[in-house]
Backbone as a chain_set.jsonl record, in Angstrom:
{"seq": "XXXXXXXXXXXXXXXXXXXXXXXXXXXXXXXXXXXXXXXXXXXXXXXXXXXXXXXXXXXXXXXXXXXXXXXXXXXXXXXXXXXXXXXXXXXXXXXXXXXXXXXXXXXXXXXXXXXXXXXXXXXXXXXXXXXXXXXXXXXXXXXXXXXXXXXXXXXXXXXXXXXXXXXXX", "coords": {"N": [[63.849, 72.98, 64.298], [64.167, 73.9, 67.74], [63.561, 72.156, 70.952], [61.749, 73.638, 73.615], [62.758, 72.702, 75.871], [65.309, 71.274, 75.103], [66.819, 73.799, 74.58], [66.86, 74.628, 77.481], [68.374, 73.371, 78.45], [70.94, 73.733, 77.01], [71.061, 76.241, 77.754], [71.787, 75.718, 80.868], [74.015, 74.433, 80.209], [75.916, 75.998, 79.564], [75.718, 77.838, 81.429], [76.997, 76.623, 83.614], [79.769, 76.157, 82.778], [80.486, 78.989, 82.25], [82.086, 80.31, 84.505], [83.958, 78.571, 84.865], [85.192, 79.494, 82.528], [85.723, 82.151, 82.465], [87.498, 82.435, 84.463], [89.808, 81.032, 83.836], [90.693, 82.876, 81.769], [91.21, 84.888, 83.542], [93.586, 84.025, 84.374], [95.011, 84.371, 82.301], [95.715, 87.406, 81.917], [98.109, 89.922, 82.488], [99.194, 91.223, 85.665], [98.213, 94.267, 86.567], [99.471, 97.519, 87.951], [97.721, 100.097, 89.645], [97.037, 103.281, 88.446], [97.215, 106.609, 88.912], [95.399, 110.012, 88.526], [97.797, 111.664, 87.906], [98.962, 109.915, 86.261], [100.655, 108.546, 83.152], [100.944, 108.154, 79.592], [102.873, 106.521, 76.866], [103.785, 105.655, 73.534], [105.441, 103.743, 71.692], [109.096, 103.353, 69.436], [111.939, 102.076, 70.528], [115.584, 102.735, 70.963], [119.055, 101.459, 71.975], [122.291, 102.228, 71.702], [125.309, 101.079, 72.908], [128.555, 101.494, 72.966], [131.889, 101.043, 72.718], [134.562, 98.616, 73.025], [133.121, 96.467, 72.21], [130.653, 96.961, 70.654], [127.159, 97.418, 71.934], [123.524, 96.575, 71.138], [120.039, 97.529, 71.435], [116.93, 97.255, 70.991], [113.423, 97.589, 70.669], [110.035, 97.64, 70.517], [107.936, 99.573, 72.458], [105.718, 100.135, 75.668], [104.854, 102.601, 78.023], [103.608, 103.572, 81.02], [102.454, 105.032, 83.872], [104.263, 106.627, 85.929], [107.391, 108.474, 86.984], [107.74, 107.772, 90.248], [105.774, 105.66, 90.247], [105.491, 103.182, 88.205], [104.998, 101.295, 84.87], [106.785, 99.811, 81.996], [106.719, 97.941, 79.449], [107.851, 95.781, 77.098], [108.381, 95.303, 73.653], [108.856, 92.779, 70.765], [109.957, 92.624, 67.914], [108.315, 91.101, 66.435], [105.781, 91.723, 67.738], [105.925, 89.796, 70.312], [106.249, 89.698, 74.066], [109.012, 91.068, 75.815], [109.975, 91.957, 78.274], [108.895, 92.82, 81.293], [108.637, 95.214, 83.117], [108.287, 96.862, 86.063], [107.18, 99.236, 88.42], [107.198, 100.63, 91.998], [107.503, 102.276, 94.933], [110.069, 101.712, 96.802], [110.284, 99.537, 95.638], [110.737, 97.282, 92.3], [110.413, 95.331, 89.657], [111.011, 92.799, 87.643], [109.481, 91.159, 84.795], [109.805, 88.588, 82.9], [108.69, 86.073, 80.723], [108.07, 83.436, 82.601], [109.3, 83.727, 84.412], [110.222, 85.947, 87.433], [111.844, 88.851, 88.864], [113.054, 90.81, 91.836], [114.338, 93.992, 92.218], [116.452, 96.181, 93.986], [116.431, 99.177, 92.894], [114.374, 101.259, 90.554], [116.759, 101.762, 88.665], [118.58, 99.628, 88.752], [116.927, 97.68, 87.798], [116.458, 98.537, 85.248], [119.438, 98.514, 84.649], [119.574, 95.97, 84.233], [118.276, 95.083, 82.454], [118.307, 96.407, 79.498], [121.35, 95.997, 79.799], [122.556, 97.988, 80.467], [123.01, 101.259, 82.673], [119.897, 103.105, 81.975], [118.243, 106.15, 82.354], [115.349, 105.866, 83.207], [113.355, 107.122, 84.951], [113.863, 109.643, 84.273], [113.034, 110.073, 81.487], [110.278, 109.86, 81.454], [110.105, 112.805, 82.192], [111.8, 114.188, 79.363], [110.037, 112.921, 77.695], [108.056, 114.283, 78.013], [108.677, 116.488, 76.991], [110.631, 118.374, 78.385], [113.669, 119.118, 79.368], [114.997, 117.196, 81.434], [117.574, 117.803, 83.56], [120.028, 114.742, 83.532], [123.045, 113.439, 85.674], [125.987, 112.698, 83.383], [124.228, 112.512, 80.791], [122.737, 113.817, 78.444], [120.194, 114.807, 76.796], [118.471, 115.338, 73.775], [115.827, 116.933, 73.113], [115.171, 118.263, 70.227], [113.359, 117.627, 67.963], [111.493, 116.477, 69.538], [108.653, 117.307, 69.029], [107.737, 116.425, 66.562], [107.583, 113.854, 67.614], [110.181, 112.402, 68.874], [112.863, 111.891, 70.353], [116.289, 111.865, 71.763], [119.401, 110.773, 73.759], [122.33, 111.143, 75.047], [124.952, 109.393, 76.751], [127.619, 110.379, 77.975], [129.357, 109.844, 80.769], [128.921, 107.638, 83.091], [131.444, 105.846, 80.978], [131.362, 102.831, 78.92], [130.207, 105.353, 75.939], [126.745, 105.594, 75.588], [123.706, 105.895, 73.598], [120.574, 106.746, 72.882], [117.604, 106.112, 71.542], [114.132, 107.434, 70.994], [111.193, 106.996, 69.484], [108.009, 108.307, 69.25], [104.323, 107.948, 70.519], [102.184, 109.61, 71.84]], "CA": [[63.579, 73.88, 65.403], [64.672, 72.971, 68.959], [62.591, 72.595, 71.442], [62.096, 74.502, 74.963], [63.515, 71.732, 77.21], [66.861, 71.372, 74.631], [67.132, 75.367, 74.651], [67.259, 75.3, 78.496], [69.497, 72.785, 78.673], [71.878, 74.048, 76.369], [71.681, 77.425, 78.725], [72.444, 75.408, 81.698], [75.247, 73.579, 80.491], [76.621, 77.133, 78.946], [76.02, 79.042, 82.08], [77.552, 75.705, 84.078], [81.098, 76.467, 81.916], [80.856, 80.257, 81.89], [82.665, 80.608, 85.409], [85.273, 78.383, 84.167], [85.841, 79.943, 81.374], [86.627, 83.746, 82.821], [88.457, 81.826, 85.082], [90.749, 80.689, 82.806], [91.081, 83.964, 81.357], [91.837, 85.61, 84.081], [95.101, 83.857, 84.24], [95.913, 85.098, 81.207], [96.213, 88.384, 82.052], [99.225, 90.382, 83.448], [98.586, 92.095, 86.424], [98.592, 95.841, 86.392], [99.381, 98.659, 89.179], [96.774, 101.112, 89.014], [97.709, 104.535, 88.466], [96.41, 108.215, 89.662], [94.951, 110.845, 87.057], [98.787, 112.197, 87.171], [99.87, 108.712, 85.223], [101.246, 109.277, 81.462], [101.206, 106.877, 78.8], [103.64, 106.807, 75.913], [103.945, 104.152, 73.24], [106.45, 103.754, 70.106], [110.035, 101.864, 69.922], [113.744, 102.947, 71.735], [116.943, 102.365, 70.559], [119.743, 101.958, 72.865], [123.254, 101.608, 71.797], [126.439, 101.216, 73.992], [129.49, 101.929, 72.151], [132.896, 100.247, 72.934], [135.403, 97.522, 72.2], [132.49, 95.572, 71.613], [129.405, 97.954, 70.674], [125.834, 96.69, 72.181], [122.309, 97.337, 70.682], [118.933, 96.66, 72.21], [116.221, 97.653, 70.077], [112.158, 97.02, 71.244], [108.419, 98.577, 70.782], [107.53, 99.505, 74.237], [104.523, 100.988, 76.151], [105.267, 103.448, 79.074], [102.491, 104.137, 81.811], [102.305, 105.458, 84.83], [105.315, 108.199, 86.161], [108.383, 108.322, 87.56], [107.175, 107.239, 91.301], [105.153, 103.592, 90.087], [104.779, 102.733, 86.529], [105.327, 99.995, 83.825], [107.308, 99.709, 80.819], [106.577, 96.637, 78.866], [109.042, 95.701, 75.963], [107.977, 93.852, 72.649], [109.897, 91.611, 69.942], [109.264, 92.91, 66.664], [107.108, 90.35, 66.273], [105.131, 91.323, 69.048], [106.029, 89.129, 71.66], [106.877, 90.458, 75.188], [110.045, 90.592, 76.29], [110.015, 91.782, 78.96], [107.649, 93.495, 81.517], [109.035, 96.007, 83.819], [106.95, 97.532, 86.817], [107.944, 100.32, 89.637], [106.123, 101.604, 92.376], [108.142, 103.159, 95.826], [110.736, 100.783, 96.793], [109.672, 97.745, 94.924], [111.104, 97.173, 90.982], [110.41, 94.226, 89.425], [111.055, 92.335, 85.749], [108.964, 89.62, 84.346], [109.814, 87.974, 81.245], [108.186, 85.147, 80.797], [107.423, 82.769, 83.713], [110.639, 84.358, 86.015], [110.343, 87.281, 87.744], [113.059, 89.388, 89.605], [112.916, 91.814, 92.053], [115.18, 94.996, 92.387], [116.094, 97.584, 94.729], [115.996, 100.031, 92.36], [114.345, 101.342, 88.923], [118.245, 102.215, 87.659], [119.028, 98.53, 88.629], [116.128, 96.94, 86.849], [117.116, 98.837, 83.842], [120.451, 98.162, 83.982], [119.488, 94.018, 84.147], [117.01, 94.442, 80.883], [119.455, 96.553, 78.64], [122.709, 96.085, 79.482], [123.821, 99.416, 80.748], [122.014, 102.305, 83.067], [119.361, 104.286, 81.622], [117.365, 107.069, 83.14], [113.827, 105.623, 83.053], [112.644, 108.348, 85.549], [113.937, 111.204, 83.296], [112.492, 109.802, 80.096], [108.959, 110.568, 81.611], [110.12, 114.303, 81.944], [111.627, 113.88, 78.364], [108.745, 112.579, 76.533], [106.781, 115.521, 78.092], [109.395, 117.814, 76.451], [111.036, 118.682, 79.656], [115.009, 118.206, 79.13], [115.401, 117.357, 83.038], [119.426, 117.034, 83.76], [120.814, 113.457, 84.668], [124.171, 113.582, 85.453], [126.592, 111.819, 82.438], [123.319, 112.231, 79.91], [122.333, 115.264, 77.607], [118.72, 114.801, 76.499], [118.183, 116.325, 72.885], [114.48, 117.384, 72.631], [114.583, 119.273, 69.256], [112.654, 116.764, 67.719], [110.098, 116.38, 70.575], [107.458, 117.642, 68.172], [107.786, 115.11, 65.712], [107.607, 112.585, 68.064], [111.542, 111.827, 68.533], [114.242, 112.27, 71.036], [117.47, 111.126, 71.97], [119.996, 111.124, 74.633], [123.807, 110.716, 74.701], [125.78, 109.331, 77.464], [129.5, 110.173, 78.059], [130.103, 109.361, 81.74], [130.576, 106.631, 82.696], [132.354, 105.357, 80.065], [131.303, 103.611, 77.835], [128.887, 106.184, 75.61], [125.772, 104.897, 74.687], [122.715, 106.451, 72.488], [118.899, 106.002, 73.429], [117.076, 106.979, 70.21], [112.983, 107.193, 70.903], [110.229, 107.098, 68.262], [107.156, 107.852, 70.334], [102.777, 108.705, 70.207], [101.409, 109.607, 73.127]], "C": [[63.816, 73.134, 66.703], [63.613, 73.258, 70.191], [62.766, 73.486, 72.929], [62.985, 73.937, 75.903], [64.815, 71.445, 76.394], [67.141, 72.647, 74.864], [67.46, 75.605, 76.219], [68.168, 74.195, 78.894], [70.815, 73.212, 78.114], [72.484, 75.733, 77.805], [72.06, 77.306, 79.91], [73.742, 75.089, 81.686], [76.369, 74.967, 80.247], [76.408, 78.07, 80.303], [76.915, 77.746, 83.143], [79.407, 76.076, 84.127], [81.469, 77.855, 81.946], [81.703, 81.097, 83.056], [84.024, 80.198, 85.156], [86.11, 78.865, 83.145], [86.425, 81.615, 81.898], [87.676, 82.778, 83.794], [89.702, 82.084, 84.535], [91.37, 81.44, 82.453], [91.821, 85.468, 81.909], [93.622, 85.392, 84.361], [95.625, 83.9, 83.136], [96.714, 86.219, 81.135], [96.873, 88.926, 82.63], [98.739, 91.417, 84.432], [99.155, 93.508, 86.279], [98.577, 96.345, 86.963], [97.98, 99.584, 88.342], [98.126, 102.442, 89.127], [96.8, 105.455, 88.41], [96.198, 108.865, 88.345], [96.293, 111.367, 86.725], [99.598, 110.935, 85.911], [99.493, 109.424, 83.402], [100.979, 107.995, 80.981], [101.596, 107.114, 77.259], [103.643, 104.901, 74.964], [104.782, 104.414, 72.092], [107.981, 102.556, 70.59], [111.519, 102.906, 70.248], [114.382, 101.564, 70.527], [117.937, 102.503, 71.649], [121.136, 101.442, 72.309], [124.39, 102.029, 72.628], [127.713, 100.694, 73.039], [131.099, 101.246, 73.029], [133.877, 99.166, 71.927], [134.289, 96.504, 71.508], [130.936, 96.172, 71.602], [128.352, 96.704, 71.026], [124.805, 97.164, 71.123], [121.568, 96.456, 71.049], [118.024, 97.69, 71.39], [114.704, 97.041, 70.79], [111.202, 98.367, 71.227], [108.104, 98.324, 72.171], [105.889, 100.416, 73.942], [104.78, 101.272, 77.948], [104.178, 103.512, 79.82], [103.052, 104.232, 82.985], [103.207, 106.883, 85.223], [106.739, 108.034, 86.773], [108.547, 107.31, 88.768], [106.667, 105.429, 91.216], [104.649, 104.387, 88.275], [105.434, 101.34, 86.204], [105.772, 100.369, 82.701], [107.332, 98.174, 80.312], [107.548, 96.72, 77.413], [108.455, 94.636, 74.842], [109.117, 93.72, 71.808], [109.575, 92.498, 68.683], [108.046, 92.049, 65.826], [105.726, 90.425, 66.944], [105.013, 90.775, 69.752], [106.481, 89.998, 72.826], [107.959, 89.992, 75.532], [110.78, 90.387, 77.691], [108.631, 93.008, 79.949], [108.534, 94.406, 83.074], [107.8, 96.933, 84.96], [107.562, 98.232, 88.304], [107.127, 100.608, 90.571], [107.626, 101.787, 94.019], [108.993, 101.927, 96.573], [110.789, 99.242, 96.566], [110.225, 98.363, 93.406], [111.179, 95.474, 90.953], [110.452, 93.819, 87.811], [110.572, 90.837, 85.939], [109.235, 89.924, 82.861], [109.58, 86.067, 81.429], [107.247, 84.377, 81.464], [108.724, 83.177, 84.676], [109.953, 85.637, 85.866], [111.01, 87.429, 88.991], [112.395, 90.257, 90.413], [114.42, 92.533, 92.416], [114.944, 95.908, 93.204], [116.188, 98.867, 94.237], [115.305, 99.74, 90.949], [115.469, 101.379, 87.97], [118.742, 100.578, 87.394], [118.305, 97.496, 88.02], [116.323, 97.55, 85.461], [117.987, 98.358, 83.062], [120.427, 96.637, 83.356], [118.665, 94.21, 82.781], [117.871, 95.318, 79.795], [120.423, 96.642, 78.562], [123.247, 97.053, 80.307], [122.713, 100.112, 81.392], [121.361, 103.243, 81.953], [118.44, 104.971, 82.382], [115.597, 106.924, 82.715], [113.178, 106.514, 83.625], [112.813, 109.579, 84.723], [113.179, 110.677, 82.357], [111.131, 110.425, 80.367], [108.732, 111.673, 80.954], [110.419, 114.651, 80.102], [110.714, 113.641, 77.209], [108.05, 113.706, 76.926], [107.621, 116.504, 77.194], [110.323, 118.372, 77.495], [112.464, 118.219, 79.738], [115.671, 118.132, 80.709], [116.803, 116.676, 82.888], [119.547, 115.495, 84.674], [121.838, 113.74, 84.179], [124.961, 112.645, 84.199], [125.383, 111.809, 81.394], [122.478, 114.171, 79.414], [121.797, 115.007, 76.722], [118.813, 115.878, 74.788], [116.45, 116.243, 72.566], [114.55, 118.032, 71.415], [113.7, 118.929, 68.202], [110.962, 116.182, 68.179], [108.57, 116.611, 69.453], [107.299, 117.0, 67.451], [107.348, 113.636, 66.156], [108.956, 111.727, 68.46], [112.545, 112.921, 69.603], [115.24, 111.28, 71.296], [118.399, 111.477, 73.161], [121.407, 110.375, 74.405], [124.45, 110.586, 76.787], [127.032, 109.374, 77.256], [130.129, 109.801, 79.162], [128.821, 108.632, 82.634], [130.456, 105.964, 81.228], [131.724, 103.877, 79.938], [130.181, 104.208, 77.122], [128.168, 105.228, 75.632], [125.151, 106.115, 74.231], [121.549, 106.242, 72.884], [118.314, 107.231, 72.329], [115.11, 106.583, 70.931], [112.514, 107.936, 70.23], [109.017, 107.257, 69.236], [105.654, 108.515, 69.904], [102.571, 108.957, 71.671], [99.889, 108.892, 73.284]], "O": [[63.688, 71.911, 66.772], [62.992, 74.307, 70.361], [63.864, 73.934, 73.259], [63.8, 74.546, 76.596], [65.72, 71.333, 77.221], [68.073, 72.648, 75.668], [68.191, 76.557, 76.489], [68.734, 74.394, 79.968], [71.808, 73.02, 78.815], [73.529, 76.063, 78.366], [72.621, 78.267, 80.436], [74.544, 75.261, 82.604], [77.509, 74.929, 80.71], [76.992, 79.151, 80.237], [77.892, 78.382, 83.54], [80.112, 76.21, 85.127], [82.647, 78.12, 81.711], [82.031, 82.264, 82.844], [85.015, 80.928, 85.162], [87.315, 78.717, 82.938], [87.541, 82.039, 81.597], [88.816, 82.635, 83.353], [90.455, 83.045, 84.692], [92.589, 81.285, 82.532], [92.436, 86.418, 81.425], [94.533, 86.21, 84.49], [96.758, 83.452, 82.963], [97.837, 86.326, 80.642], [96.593, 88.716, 83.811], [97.995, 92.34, 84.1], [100.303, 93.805, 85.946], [97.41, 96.309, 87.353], [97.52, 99.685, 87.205], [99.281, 102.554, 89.54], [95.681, 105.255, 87.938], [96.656, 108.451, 87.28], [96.448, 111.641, 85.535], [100.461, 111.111, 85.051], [98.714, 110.18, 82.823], [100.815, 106.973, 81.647], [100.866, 107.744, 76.494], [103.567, 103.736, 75.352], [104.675, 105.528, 71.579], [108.093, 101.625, 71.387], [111.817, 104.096, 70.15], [114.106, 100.548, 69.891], [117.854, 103.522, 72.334], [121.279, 100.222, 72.392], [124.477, 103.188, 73.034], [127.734, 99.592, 72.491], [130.942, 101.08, 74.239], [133.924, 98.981, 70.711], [134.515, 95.867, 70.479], [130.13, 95.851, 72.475], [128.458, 95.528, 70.679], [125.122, 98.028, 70.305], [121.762, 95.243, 71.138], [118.407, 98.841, 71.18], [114.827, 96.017, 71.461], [111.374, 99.516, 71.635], [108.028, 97.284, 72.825], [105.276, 100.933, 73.009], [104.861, 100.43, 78.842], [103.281, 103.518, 78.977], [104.082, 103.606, 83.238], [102.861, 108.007, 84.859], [106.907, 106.837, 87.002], [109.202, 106.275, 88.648], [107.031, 104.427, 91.831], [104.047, 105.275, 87.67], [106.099, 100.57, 86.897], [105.204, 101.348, 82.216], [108.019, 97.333, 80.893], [107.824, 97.78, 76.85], [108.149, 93.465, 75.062], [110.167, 94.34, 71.974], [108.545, 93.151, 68.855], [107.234, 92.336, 64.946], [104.806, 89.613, 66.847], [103.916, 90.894, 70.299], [107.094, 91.029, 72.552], [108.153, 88.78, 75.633], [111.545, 89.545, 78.161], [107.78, 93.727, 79.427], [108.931, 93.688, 83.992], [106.748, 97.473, 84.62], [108.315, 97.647, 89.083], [106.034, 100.94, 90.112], [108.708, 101.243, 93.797], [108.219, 101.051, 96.959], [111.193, 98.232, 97.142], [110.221, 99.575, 93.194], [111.685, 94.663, 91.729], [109.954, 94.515, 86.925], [110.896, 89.88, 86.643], [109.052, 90.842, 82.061], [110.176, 85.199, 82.068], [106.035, 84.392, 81.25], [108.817, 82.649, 85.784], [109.404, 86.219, 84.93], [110.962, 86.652, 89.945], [111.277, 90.63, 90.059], [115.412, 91.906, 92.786], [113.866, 96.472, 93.391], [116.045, 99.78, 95.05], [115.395, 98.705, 90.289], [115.35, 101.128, 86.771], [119.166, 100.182, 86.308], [118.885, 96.459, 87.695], [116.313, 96.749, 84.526], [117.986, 97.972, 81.893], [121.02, 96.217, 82.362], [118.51, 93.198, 82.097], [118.196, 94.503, 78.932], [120.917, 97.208, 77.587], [124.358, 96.923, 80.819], [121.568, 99.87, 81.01], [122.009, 103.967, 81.197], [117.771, 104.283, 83.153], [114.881, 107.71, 82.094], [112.24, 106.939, 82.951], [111.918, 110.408, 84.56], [112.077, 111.131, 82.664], [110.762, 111.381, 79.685], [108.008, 111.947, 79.997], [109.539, 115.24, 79.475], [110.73, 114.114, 76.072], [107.332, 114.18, 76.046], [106.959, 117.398, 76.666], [110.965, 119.214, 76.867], [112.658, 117.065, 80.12], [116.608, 118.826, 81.104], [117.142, 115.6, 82.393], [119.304, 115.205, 85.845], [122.065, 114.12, 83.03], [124.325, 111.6, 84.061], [125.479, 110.701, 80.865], [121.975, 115.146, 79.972], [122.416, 114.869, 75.667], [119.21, 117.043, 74.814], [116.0, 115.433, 71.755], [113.545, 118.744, 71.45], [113.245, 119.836, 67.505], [109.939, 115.77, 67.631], [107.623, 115.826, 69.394], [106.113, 116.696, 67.578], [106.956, 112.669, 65.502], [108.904, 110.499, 68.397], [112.802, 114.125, 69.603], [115.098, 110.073, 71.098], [118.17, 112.592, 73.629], [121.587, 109.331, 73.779], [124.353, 111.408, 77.698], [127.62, 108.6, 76.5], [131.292, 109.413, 79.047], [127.772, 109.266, 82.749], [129.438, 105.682, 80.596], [131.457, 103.499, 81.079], [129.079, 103.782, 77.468], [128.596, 104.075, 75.686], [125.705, 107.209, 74.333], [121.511, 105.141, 73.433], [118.432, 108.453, 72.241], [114.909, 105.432, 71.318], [112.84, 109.111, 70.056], [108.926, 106.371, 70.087], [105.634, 109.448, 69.1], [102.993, 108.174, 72.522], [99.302, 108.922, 74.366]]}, "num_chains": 1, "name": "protein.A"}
């Protein structure tokens, strides 16, 4: 049995350490925009391929939040690692992967830098709601939507690609 004067020592030295320790923890964590009661949040994995002399594919479990206006799209490995971390809000776009981070003057141009080729990150929102909002060169198939599953086809510009999503809300 321990006695009173070890017991309050032990809770000094443990409340001594317990500042350091969130500390610590706080630099663990990635910082996050807030977002308004209109923010969304989607999670499952995309497919994107780009078709050519030399076909692409970018493949990754994501998680969507916020809206068109400011959000985040985070990208994992199949392993679950991050790949990358994507974040929007009204003329600010930015990508972290890793310990770099970029900034962009647009969401189309932080896209294009993390898969290769433009995709319509602002439509997808509308999309995942069910909502087949027109971007030009891209024709949205919702018939799936209910399942959990859409897709979109680019033909201009040149060359196609494919964006297959698997998704929960």
């Amino acid at each position: 049995m321990t006695s009173p004067a070890s017991r309050r020592q032990a809770c000094l030295a443990l409340a001594a350490f317990t500042p350091i320790f969130i500390a610590g923890c706080q630099g663990i964590s990635r910082a996050r925009p807030t977002f308004d009661a209109k923010s969304e949040f989607w999670s499952g994995r995309l497919a994107l391929q780009v078709d050519g002399s030399d076909t692409q594919s970018f493949s990754a479990t994501f998680e969507l939040r916020g809206r068109a206006e400011a959000g985040e799209l985070a990208l994992f490995s199949p392993l679950g690692s991050t790949l990358a971390l994507l974040q929007w809000s009204p003329g600010n776009a930015t990508l972290r992967n890793g310990d770099e981070q970029r900034s962009f003057g647009s969401l189309d141009a932080l896209a294009a830098q993390v898969t290769g080729t433009a995709i319509p990150i602002a439509a997808l929102f509308d999309w995942l709601a069910g909502t087949p909002t027109p971007v030009p060169g891209w024709q949205p198939d919702l018939r799936q939507h209910g399942e959990g599953r859409i897709s979109a086809r680019r033909t201009d510009p040149l060359p196609t690609a494919t964006l297959r999503v698997v998704f929960e809300r």
